[in-house]
Residue, then its C-alpha position, 0 to 999 in steps of 0.5 A: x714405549x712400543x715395540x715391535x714383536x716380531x721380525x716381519x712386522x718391523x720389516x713392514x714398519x721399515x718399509x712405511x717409513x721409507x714411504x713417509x720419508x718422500x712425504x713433504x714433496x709428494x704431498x706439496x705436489x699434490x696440493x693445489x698451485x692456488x695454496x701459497x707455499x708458506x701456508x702449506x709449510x706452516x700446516x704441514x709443519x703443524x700437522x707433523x708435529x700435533x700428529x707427533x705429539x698424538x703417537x708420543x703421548x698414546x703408543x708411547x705409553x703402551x706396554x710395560x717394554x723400556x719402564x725401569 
């Protein structure tokens, strides 16, 4: 698991989650009004949750923080 060292650097993650928060609605603005919305919510879909698996299986086993 990993966890942040210090304060200033977890207040710095704090404050790229709230950007990622906003993430679905500015991305399908940004995409092209030509892409239908079922296709950009099954690659945004599918994006969000190969991205999840990449984290989880790589900073997920970083550190010795949280083993029993």
């Amino acid at each position: 698991m990993y966890i942040i060292p210090d304060y200033a650097t977890a207040v710095a993650a704090c404050v790229v989650t709230m950007l990622c928060w906003g993430s679905w609605a500015n991305t399908q603005k940004l995409a092209s009004k030509s892409w239908a919305f079922p296709l950009f919510y099954w690659d945004y879909a599918l994006g969000v949750v190969l991205l999840s698996l990449l984290f989880g299986l790589t900073l997920g086993s970083m550190g010795e923080a949280g083993r029993p």
